[in-house]
N, C-alpha and C positions, 0 to 999 in steps of 0.2 A: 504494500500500500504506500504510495509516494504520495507525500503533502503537496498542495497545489498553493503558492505563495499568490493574492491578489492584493493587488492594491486599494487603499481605501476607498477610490471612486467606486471602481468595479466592486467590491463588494457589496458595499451601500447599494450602487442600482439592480445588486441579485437579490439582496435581501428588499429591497423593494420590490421588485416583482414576484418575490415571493407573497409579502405579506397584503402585495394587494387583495387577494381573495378575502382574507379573512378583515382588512374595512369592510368590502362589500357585505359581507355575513352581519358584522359591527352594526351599519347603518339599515340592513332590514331589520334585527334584532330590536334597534331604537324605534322604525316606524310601527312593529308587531305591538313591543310596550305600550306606545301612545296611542294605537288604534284599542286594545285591550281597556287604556283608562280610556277610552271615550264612551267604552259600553258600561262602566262602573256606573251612571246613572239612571240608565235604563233599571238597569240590574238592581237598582234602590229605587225602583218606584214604589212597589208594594210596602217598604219601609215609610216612604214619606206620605205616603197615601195613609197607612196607620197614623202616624206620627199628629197626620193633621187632622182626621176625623176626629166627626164631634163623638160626645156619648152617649149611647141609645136612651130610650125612655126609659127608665125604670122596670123592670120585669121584661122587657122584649128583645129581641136579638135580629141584626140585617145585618147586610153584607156591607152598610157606606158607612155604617157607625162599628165603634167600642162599645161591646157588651160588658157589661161589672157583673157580675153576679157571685151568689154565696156559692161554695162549695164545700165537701169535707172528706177529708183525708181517710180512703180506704185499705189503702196500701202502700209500700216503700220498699224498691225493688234495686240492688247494685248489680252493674252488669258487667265483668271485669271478663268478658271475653274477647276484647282487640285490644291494640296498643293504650288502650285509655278509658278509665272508668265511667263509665255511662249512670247516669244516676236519677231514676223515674219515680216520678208520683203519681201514685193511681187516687183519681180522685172522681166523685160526684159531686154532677149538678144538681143541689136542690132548690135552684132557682126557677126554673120553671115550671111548666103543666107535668110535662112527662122527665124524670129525672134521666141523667143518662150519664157513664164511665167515660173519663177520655185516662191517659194516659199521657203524663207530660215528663220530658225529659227534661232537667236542667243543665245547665251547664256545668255546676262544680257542685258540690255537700254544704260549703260555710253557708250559712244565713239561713234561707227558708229550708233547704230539706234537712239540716240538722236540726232544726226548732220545730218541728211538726213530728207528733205521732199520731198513730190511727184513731180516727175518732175529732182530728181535729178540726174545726174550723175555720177555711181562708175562705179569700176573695179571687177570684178568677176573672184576667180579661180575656175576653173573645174575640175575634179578629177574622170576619169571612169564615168562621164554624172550627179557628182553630186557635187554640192557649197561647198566649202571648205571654201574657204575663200574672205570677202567682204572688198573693198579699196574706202576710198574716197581719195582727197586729204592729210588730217590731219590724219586720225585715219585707221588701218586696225581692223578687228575682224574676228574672227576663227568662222566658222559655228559651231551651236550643234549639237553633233551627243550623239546615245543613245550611253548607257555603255556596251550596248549586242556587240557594234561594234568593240569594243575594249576591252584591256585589263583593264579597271575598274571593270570591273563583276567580273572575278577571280581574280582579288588583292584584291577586299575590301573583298569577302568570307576568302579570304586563310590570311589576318592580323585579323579576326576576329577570327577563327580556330585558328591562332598557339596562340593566344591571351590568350582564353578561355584554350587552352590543354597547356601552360604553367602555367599560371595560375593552373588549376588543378596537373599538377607534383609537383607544389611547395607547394600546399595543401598538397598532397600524402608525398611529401620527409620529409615538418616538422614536419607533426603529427608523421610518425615513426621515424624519428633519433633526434626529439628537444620535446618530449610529455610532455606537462605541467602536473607538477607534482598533487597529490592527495592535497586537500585543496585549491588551488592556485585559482584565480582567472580565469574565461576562456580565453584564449588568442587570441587577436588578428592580431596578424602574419599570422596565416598559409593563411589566408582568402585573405592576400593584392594583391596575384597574381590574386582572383578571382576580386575584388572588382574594380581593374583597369581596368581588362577587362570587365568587365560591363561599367565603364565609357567609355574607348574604345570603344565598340561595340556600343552605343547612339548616337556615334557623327561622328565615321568614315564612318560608313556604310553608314549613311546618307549624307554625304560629299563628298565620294568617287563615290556614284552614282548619286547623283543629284546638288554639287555645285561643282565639280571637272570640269576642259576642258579638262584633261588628266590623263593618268595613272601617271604621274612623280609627276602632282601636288598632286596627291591624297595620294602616299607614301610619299611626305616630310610631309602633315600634319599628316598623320599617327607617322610618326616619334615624332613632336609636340606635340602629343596626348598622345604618349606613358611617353614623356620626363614627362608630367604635370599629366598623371593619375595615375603612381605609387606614387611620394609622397604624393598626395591628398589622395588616399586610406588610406598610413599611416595616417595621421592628421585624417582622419573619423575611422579610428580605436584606435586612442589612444581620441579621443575627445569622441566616444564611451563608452570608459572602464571607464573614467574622470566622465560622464555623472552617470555613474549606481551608482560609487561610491558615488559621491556628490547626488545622491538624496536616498542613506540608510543612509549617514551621516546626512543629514538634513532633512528625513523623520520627523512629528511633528504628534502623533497620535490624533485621533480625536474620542471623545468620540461618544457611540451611540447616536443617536437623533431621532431614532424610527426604526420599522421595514424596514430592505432591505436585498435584495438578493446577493451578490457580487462576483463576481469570483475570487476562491478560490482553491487550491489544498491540502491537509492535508498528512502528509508523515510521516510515523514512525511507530515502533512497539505496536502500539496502533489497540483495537477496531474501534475506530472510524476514522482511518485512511483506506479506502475502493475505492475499482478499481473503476474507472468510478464516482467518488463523485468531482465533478469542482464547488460547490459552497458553500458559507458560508452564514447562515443566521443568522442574527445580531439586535439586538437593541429588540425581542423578549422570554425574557429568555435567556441563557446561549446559544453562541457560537452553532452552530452547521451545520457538514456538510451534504451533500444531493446534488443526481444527477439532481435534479428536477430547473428549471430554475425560476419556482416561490415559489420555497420552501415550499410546502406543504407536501409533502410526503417521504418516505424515510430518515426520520431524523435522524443523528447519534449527540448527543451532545458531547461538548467537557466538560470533567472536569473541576471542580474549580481550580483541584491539579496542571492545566498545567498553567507552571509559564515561563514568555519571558524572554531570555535572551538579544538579541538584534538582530539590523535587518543588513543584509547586500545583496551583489551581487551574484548571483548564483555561483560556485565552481566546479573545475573538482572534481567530486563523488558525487553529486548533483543525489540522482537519478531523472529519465524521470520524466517531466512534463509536464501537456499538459493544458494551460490557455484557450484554443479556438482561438488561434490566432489573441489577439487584437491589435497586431505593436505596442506595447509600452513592454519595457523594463521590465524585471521583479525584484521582488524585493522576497529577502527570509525572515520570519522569524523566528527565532532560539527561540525556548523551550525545554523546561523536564519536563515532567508529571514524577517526580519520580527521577530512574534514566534513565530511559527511553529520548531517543532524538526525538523531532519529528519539524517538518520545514512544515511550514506554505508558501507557493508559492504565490503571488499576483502580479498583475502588479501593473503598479506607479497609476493607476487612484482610485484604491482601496485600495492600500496599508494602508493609512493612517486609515481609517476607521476598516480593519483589524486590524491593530497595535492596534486601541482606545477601541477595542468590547474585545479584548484579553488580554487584559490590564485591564480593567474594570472587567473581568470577573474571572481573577487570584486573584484579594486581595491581590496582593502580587508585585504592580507593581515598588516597589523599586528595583527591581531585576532588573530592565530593566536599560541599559544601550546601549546608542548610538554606532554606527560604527565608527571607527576614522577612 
């Protein structure tokens, strides 16, 4: 695998044309959002039509008023069979000619269903033939209603949409007008508008449809959400970059101590630098890489003459690397076989071990020097 050196123009307008797709994604995500809150109204009509209706006469019940009527507590039912405790009261109406059972779910235990036992006496509003809301004397509580009923469905999709598609334009805008230059460390900026919206998205979606009583409350935590997950991104990105650095500085190589297989990638104008070779085998003879995951086949060794110069954190012009995707952090390390350059790829779990077999294996490990 030979590194391909580009210059900072030419990069910039790869990585531009790269990321153009993803604005385009960015800016439908923003128009999905805002069309999502245009139906948040619609979607409260039935709310504000409650909200404004008058209150029926006395003993009668329709469909354009608030019914009050007496009711009393027949039963008290907890349903802990999905992710969240469902909590219903079974109640009669004896406010009318003919009494009748509805069945109302609340939203949480505090207030009316811990203060009611059977036998008791509330108040009940009615709303088009269904529980609105339940009154004792001390405490009222608002009936649950699902979020299909209302505008929580399309606010929490349409804050997660603009979330993710601003996020993504503000990917798209700093890699082309802010591109970290060649050598520099990888940056992480462009990424905070995604990373918030991932934190967003974990906790609103989830809030806005199932611990919310309304659309109102579910946009002020949204608002909350947004206040606390963009700084936090930042702090998980700079504690990030902190992280990579402080462990190439204080990487401590570790001599071989018998045969293993490790994952590995070898980079450079070297022979033994080859497509598709992710691992290094160690502590059997001299260095050497190979596709094979138990290392018997396909061996390429690595030279005596390749001498470490030190370890550090991946770099814009780093060319591709592909570890297998173990979620740990990688680490580089820097040699010359020569004049020749060639980077050694490892994550932190092998790292050391790499360092120690390469190091061991050069004769020549005064060359090495740590990352400051």
């Amino acid at each position: 695998m030979t590194g391909v050196v580009e210059d900072d123009g030419t990069r910039a307008a790869d990585t531009g044309r790269r990321t153009r797709p993803l604005g385009r994604i960015g800016a439908g995500l923003v128009v999905t959002g805002l069309v999502l809150f245009a139906l948040v109204p619609f979607a409260e009509a039935d709310n504000r039509a409650y909200a404004s209706a008058p209150g029926c006469p006395a003993g009668t019940r329709a469909d354009d008023c608030r019914a009050v009527l007496p009711a009393t507590v027949v039963g008290k039912e907890t349903d802990a069979g999905g992710k969240h405790l469902a909590y219903r009261l079974r109640l009669r109406d004896t406010g009318g000619s003919a009494p009748t059972e509805h069945t109302v779910r609340l939203p949480d235990a505090p207030t009316v269903y811990d203060r009611v036992r059977r036998g008791d006496r509330v108040t009940v509003t009615y709303w088009k033939d269904q529980v609105r809301e339940v009154r004792t004397t001390s405490a009222t509580q608002k009936a649950w209603r699902s979020p299909v009923h209302d505008g929580r469905l399309p606010a929490a999709f349409a804050v997660v949409a603009l979330a993710f598609g601003l996020g993504l334009l503000q990917f798209r805008w700093w890699t082309r007008h802010r591109p970290t230059p060649t050598g520099a460390p990888q940056s992480w900026q462009p990424a905070v508008g995604l990373v918030a919206a991932a934190f967003m998205s974990s906790t609103v979606l989830c809030v806005m449809l199932l611990g919310a009583d309304d659309v109102g409350a579910g946009l002020r935590f949204a608002a909350g959400a947004a206040v606390v997950a963009v700084p936090l991104s930042v702090l998980l990105g700079r504690w990030a970059t902190r992280r990579v650095r402080r462990g190439a500085a204080r990487l401590a190589p570790v001599p071989p101590d018998g045969r293993r297989v490790l994952g590995a990638v070898v980079h450079g104008d070297v022979p033994y630098s080859r497509s598709g070779y992710g691992y290094l085998v160690v502590g059997d003879g001299p260095p050497a890489a190979t596709p094979d995951p138990t290392g018997h086949v396909a061996l390429a060794p690595l030279p005596a003459t390749l001498t470490v110069r030190r370890v550090r954190g991946p770099v814009v012009g780093d060319p591709p690397f592909d570890l297998g995707g173990r979620g740990e952090y990688t680490l580089v390390v820097e040699c010359a076989d020569g004049e020749r350059e060639v980077r050694v790829f490892a994550g932190r779990k092998h790292a050391p071990r790499v360092l120690g077999a390469l190091l061991a294996a050069s004769g020549s490990p005064v060359d090495y020097r740590p990352s400051d």
